[in-house]
Structure formats: C-alpha cells, structure tokens
N, C-alpha and C positions, 0 to 999 in steps of 0.2 A: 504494500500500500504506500502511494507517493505522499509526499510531506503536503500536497495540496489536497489530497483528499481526505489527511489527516484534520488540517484546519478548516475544512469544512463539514468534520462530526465534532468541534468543540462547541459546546454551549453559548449561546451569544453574551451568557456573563462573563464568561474565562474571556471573549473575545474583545469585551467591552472594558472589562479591568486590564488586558492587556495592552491595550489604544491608553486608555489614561495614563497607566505608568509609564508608556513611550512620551508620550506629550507631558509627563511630570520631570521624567529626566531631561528631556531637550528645555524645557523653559528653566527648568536651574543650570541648566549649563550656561545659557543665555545671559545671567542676570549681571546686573556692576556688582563690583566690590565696592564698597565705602568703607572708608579708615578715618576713624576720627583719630586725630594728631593731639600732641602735647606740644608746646612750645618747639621744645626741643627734638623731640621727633620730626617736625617740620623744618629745621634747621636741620638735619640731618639729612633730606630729603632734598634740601636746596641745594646743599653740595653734593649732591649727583643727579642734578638736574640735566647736565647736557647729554651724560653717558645714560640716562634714562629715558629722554625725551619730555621729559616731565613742563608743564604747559600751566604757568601759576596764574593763576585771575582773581583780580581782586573785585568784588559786587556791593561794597560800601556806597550807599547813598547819603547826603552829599561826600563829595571826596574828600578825605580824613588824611591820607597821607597814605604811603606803599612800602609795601615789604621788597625790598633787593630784589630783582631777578624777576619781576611781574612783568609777565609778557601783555595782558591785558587788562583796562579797568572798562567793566561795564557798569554802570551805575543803575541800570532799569534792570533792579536783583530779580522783578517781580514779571519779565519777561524776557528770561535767559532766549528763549526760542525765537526773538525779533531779532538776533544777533549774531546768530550761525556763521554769519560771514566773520565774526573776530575768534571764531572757536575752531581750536583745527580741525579738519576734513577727516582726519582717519576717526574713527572713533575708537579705537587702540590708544589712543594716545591716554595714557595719563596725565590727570588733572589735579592740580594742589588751588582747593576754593578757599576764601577767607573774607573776611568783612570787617568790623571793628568789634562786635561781640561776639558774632557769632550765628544771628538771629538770621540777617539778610541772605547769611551764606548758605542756611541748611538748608531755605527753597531753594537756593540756585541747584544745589546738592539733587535734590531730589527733581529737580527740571532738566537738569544733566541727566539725572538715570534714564528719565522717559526720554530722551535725545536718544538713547541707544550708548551713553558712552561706560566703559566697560569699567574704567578704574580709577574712583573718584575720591582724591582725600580732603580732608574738610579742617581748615583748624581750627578746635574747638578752642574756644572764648576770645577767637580772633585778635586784631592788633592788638586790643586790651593786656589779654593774657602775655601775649609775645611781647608788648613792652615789658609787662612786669614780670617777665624772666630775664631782661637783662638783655635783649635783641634791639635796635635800633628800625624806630619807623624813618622814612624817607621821605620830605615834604611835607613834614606834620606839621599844621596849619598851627601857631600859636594865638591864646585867645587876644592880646596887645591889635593879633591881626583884623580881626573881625569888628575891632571899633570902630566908630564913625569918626 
C-alpha cells in the first residue's frame, strides 16, 4: 500500500491536527526576536555594529539628542510604516530601537515586528537609563536652550 493511499485512510482529525502543527511550526519559525537591552548590553552591541550590520534608530518625539552611531531619527514613533524608505530593505537586518524612556520605542518595536523585521533590540528605559549608566547623549538639547 503507497504512502498516498495511506493518507487517505487517516481520519480527517489526524489530518486536521497534522495541517495545524505544520502551520504552528512555520509561523514560529517566522516570528522577530526582541531583546530588551541594558544600558550596557546596548553599548556592547554598538561596538559591533559594523561586523553585525546592526541598523540603530532613534523614534524620540520631539528630538532629545542621539546615541553615537544612529543611522536614523524618525520622530512619527507612532507611524514607523510611513517611513520604510529610512529603514533598511532587507528585513534580516538587525535593528537597535530606542527613545528617551523607553515608551515611544516599544510601539516602534512592535511596528517593526509587523514590518516583517526578524531581529529587533529595544533599549529599555532608553537615553534616560543610558545616561545614567554613564554613556554620553549626543546633541542633548540643554534646558538654558529652550528659553525665550
């Protein structure tokens, strides 16, 4: 008896839970990874930024100042998808998001995953945190500035 006439004496439930679990492993293979970072973890990930491809964006609204090595600042955190054109093309690429708490950046976080992009790190409690580990912001706006 051929392995086709075999699978059509299996019961449509064997046949039915066998199609799920097909379509359960293909969408977990499918899914991003998300890494929520430490200050320091994220400096760590800076300095192998070129040997990784690693692709940093900052989604602070308004603009607060930049982490080193930020290839892009999007500011409309809350429509990463009107922006494709500033995000790289592969969607391989790994991505280091970040904001100034933290807040702006987990939507873009999870606006990335529905992008399709596969490997997304996030720094928790954003420049905030990363100053007060002792990392240096770039362009930070002092308040002297913002008076009239």
């Amino acid at each position: 008896m051929g392995l086709d006439k075999q699978w059509y004496r299996l019961p449509w439930i064997w046949k039915t839970s066998l199609f799920f679990l097909l379509m359960l492993i293909v969408s977990c293979a499918e899914q991003s990874k998300i890494y929520n970072l430490t200050p320091q973890q994220a400096s760590d990930l800076l300095n192998e930024k070129e040997a990784m491809g690693l692709f940093v964006l900052n989604v602070h609204t308004p603009y607060e100042g930049e982490i080193e090595k930020t290839d892009a600042i999007i500011e409309d955190w809350e429509s990463i998808a009107n922006h494709q054109d500033q995000l790289p093309s592969d969607k391989n690429t790994p991505i280091l998001v970040y904001c100034r708490s933290g807040r702006m950046s987990t939507s873009a976080v999870e606006q990335l995953q529905k992008l399709g992009y596969k490997e997304i790190y996030h720094l928790d409690g954003g420049m905030r945190e990363w100053k007060k580990a002792g990392f240096l912001i770039m362009n930070e706006p002092h308040p002297e500035d913002s008076q009239g």
